[in-house]
N, CA, C and O atoms as CSV, one atom per row, in Angstrom:
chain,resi,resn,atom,element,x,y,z
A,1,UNK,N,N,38.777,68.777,150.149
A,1,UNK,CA,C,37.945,68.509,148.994
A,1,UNK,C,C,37.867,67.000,148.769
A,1,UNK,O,O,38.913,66.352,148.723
A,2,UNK,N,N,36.662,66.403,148.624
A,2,UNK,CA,C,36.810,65.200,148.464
A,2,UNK,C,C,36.976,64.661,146.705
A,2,UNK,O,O,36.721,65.384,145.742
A,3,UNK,N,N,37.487,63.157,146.629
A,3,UNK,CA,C,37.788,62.801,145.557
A,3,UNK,C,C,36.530,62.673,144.965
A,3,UNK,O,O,35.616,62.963,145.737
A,4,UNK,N,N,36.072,62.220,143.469
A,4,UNK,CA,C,35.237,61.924,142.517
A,4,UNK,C,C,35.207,60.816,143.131
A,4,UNK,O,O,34.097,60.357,142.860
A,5,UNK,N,N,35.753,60.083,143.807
A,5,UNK,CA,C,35.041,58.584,144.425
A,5,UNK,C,C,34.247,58.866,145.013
A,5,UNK,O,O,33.074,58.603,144.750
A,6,UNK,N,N,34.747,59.659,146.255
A,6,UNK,CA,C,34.159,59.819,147.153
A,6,UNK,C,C,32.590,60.287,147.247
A,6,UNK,O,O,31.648,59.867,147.919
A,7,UNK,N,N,32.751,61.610,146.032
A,7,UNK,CA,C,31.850,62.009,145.590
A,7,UNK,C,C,30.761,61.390,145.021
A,7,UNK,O,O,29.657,61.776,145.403
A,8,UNK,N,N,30.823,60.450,144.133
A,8,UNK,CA,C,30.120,59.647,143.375
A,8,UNK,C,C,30.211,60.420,141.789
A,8,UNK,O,O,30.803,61.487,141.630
A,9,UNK,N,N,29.538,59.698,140.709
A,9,UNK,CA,C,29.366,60.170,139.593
A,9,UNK,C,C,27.932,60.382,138.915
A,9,UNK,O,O,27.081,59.494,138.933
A,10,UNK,N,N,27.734,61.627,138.318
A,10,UNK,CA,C,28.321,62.697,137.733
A,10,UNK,C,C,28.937,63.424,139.515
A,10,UNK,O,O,28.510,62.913,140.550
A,11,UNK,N,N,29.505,64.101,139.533
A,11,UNK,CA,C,29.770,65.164,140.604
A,11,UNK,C,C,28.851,66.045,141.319
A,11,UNK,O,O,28.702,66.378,142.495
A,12,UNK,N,N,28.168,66.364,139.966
A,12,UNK,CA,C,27.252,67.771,140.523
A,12,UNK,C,C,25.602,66.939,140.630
A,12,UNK,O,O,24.607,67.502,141.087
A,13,UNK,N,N,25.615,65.933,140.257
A,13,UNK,CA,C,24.263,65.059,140.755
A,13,UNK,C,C,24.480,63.636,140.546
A,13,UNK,O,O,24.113,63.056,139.524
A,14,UNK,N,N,25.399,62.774,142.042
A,14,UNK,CA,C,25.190,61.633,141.521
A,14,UNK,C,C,24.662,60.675,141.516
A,14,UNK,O,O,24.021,60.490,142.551
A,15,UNK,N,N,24.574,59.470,140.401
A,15,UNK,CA,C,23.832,58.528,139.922
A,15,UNK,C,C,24.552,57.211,140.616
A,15,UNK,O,O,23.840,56.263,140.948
A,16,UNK,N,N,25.712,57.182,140.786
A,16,UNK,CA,C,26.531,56.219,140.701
A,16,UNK,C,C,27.503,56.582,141.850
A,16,UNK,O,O,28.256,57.523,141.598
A,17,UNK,N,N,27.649,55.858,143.371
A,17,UNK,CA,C,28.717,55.967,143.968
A,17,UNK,C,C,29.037,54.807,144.952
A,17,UNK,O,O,28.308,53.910,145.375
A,18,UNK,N,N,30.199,55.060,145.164
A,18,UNK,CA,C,30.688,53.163,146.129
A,18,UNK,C,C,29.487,53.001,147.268
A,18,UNK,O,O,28.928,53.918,147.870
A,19,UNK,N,N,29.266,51.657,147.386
A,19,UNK,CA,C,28.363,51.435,147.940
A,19,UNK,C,C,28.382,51.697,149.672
A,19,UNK,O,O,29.393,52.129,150.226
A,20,UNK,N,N,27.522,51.475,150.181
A,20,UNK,CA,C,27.628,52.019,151.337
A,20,UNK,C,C,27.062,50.867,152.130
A,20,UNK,O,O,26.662,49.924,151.447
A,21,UNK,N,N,26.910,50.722,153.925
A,21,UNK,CA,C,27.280,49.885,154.236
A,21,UNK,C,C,25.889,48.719,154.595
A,21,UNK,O,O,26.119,47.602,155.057
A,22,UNK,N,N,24.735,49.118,154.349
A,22,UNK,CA,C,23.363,48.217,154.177
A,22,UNK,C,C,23.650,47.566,152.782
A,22,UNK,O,O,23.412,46.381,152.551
A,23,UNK,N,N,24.239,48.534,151.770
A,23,UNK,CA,C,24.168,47.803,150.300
A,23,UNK,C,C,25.558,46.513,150.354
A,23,UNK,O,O,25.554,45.448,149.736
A,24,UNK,N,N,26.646,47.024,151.275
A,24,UNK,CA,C,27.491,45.675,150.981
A,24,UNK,C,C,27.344,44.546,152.198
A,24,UNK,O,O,28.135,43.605,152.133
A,25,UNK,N,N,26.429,44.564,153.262
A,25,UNK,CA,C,25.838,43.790,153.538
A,25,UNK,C,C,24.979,42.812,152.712
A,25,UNK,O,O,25.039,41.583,152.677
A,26,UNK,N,N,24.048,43.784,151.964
A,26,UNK,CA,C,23.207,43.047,150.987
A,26,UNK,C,C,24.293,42.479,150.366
A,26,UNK,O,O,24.357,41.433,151.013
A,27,UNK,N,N,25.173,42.423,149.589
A,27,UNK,CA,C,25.707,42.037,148.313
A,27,UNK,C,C,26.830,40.442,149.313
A,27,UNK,O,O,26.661,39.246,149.077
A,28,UNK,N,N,27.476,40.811,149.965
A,28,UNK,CA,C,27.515,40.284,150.822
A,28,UNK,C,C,26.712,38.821,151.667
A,28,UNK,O,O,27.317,37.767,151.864
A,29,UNK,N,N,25.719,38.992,151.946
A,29,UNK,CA,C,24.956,37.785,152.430
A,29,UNK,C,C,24.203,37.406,150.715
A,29,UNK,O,O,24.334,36.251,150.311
A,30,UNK,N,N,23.636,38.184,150.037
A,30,UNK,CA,C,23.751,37.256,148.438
A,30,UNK,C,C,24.769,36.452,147.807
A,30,UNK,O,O,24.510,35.565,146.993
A,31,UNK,N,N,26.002,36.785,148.211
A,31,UNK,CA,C,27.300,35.588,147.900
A,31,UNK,C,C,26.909,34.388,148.624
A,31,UNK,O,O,26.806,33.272,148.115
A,32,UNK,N,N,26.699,34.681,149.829
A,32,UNK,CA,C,26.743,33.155,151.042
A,32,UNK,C,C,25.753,32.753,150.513
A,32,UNK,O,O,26.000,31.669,149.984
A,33,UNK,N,N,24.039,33.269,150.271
A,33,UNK,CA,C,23.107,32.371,149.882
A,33,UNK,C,C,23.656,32.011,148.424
A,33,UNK,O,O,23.352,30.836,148.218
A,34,UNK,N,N,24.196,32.430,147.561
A,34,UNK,CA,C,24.606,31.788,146.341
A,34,UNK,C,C,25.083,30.647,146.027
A,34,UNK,O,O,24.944,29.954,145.019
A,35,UNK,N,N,26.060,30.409,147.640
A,35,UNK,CA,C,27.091,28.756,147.701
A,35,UNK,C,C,26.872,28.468,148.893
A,35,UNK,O,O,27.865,28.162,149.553
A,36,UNK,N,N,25.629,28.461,149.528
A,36,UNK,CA,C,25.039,27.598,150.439
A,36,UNK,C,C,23.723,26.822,150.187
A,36,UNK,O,O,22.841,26.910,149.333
A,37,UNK,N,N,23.898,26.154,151.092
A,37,UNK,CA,C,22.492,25.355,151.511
A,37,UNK,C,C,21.727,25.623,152.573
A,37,UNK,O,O,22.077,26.442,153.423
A,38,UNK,N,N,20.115,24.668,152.653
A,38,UNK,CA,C,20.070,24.580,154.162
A,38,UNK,C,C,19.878,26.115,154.871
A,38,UNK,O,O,20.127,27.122,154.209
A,39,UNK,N,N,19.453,26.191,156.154
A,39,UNK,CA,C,19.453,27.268,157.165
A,39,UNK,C,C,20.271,28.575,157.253
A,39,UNK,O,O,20.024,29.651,157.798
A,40,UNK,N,N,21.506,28.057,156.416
A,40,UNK,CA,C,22.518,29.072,156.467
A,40,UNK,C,C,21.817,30.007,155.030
A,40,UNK,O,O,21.648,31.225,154.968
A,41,UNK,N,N,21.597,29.267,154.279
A,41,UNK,CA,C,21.084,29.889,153.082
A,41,UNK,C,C,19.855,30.904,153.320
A,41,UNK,O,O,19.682,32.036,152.867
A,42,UNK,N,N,18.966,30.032,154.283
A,42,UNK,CA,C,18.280,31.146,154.468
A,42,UNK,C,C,18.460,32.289,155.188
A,42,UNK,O,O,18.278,33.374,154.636
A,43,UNK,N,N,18.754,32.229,156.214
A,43,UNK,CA,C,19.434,33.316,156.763
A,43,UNK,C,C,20.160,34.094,156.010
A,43,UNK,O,O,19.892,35.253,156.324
A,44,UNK,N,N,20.893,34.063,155.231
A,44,UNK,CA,C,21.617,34.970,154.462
A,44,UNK,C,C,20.397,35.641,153.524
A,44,UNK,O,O,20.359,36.861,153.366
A,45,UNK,N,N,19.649,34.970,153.064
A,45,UNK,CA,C,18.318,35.204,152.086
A,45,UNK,C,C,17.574,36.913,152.785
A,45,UNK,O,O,17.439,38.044,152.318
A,46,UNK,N,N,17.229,36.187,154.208
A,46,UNK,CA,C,16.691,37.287,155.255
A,46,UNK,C,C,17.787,38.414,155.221
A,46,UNK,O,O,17.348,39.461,154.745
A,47,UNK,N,N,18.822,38.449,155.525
A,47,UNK,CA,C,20.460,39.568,155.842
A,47,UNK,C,C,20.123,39.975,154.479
A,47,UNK,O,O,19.605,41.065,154.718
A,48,UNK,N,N,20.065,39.826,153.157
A,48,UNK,CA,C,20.130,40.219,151.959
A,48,UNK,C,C,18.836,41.356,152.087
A,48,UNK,O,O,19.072,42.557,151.950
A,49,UNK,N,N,17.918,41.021,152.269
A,49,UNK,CA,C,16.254,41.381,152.055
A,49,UNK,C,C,16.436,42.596,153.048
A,49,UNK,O,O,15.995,43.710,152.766
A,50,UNK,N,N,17.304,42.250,154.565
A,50,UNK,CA,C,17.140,43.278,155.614
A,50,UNK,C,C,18.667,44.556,154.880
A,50,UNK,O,O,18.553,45.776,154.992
A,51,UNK,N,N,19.496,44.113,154.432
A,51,UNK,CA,C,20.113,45.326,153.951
A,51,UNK,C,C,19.756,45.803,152.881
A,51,UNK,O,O,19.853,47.024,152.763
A,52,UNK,N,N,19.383,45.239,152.083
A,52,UNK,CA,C,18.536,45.763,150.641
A,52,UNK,C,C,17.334,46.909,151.192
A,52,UNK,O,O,17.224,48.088,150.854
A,53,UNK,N,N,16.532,46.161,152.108
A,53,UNK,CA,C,15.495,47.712,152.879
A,53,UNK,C,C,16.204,48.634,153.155
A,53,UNK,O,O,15.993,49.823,152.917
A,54,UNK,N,N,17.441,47.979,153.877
A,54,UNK,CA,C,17.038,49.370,154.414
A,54,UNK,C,C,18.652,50.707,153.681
A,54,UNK,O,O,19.054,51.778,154.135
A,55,UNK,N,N,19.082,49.917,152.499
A,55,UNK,CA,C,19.410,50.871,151.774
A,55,UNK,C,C,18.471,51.730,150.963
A,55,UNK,O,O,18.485,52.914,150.628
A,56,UNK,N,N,17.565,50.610,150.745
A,56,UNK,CA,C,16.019,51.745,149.287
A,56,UNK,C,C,15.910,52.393,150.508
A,56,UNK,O,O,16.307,53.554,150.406
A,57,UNK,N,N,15.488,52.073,151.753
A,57,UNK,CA,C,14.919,52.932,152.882
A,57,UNK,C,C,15.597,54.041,152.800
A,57,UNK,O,O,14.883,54.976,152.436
A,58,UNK,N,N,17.388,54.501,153.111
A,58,UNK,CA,C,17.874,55.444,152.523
A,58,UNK,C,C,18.105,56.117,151.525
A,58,UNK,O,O,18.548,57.265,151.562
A,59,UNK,N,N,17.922,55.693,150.845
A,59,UNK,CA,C,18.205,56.290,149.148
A,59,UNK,C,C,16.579,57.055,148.770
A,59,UNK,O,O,16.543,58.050,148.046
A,60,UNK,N,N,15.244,56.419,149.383
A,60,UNK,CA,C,14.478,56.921,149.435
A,60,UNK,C,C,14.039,57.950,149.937
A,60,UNK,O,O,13.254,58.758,149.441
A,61,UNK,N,N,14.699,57.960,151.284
A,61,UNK,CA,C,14.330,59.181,152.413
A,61,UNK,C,C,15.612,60.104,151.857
A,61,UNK,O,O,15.451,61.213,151.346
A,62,UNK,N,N,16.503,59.661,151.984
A,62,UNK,CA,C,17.561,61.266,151.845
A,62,UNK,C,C,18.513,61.211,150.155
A,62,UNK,O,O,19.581,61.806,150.012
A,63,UNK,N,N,17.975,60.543,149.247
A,63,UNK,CA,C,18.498,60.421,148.011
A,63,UNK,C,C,18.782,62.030,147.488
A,63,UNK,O,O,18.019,62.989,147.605
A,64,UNK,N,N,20.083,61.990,146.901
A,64,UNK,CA,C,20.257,63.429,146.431
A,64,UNK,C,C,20.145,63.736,145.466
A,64,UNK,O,O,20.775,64.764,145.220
A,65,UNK,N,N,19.284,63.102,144.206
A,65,UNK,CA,C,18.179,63.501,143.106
A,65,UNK,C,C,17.090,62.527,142.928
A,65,UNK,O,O,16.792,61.417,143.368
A,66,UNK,N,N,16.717,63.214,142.276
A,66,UNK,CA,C,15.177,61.826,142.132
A,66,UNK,C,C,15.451,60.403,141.646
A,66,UNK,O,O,14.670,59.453,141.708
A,67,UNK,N,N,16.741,60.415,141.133
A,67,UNK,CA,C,17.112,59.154,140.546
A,67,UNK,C,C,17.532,58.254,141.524
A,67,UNK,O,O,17.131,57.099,141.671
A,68,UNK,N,N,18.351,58.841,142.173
A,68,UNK,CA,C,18.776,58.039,143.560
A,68,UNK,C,C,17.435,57.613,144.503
A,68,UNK,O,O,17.291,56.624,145.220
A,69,UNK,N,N,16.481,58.770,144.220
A,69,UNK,CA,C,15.130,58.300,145.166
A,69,UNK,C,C,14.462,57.333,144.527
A,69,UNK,O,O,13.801,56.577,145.239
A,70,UNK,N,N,14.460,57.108,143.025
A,70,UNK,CA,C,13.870,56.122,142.194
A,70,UNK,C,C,14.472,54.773,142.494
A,70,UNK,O,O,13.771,53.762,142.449
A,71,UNK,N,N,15.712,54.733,142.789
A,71,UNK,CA,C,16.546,53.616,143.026
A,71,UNK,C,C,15.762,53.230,144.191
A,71,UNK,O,O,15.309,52.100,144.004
A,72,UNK,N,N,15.476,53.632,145.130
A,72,UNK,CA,C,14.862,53.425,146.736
A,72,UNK,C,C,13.781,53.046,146.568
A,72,UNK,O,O,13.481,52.091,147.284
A,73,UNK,N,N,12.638,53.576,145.557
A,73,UNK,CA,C,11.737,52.937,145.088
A,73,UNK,C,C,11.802,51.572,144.755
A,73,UNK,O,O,11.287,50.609,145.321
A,74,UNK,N,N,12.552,51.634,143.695
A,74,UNK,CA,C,12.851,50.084,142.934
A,74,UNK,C,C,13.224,48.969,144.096
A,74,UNK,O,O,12.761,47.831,144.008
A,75,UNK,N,N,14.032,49.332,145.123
A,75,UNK,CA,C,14.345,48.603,145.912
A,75,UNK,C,C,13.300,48.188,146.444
A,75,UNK,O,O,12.768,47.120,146.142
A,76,UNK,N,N,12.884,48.975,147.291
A,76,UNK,CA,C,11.445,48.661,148.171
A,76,UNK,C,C,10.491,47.801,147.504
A,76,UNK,O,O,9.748,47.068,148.157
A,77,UNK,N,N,10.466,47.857,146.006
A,77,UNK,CA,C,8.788,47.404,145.802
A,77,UNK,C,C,10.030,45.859,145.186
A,77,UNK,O,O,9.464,44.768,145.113
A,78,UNK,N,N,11.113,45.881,144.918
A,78,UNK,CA,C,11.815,44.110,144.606
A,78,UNK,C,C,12.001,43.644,146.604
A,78,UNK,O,O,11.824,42.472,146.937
A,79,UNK,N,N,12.240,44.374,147.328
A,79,UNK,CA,C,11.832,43.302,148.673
A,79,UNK,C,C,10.702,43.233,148.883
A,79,UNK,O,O,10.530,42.187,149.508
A,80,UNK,N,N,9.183,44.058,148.638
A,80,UNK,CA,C,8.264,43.943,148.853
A,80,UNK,C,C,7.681,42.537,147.933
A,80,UNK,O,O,6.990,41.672,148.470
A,81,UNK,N,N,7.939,42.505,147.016
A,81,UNK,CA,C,7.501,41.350,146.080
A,81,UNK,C,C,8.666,40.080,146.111
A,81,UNK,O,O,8.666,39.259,145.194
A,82,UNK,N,N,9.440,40.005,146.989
A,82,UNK,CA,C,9.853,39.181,147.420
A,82,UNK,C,C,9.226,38.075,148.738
A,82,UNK,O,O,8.923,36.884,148.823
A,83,UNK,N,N,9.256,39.328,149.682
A,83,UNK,CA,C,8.460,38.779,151.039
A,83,UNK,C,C,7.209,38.252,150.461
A,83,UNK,O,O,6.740,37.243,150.988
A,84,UNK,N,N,6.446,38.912,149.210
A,84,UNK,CA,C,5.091,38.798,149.230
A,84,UNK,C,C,5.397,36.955,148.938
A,84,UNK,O,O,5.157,35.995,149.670
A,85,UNK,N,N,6.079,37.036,147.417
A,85,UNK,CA,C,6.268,35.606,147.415
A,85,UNK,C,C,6.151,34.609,147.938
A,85,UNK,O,O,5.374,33.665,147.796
A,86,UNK,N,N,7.617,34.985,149.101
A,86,UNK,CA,C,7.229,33.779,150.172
A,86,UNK,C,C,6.537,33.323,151.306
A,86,UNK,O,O,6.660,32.272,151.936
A,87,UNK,N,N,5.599,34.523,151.504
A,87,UNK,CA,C,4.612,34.113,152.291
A,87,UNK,C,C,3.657,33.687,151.361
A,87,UNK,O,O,2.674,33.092,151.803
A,88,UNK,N,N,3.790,33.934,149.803
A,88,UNK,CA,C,2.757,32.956,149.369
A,88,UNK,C,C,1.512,33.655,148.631
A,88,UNK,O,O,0.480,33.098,148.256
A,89,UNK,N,N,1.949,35.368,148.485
A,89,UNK,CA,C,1.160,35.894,148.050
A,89,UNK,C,C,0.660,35.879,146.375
A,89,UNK,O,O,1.402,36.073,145.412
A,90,UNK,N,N,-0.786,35.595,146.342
A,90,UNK,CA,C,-1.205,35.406,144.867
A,90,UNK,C,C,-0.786,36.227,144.002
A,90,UNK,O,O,-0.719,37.398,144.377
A,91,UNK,N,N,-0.564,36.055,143.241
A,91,UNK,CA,C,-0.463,37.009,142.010
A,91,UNK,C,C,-1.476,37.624,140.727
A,91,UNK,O,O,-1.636,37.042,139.654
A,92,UNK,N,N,-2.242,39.206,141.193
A,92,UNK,CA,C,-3.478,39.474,140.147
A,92,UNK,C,C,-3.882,38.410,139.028
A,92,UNK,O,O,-2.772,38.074,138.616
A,93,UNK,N,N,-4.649,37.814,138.429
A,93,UNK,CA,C,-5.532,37.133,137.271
A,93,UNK,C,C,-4.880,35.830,137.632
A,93,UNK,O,O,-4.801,35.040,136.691
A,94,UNK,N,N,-4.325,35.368,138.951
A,94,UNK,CA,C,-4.703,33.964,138.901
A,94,UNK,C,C,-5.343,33.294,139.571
A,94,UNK,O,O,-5.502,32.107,139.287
């Protein structure tokens, strides 16, 4: 039987559980770009953006309630409007 960690929280649908291993990548290369500069910074910028996908990517495709799939949403459309950014994309009414 696994623990309530393991499980996540609530038990019987959860909202909330230890992160897994695209999300502590992400969290992870967001420290290094936090107290870097320079090339290294970006690169970590990119590692952040590429584990952040492709956790919404999971949480989207196999999320085990809609909330967890909403989370995958949210993810996707904050890297999508990220990339858009820095390639420079306009923003509606301006």
């Amino acid at each position: 039987m696994a623990s309530r960690r393991e499980r996540g929280w609530p038990a019987d649908s959860p909202l909330l559980q230890p992160p897994n291993a695209p999300l502590l990548v992400a969290q992870g290369s967001w420290l290094v770009a936090a107290v870097t500069r320079g090339p290294v910074r970006a690169c970590a910028r990119v590692v952040f953006l590429a584990g952040l996908a492709v956790w919404a990517w999971q949480e989207l495709a196999s999320g085990v309630n809609w909330v967890r799939r909403l989370y995958g949403v949210a993810g996707l459309a904050y890297v999508g409007s990220r990339i858009g950014a820095a390639l420079g994309a306009k923003r509606p009414g301006r």
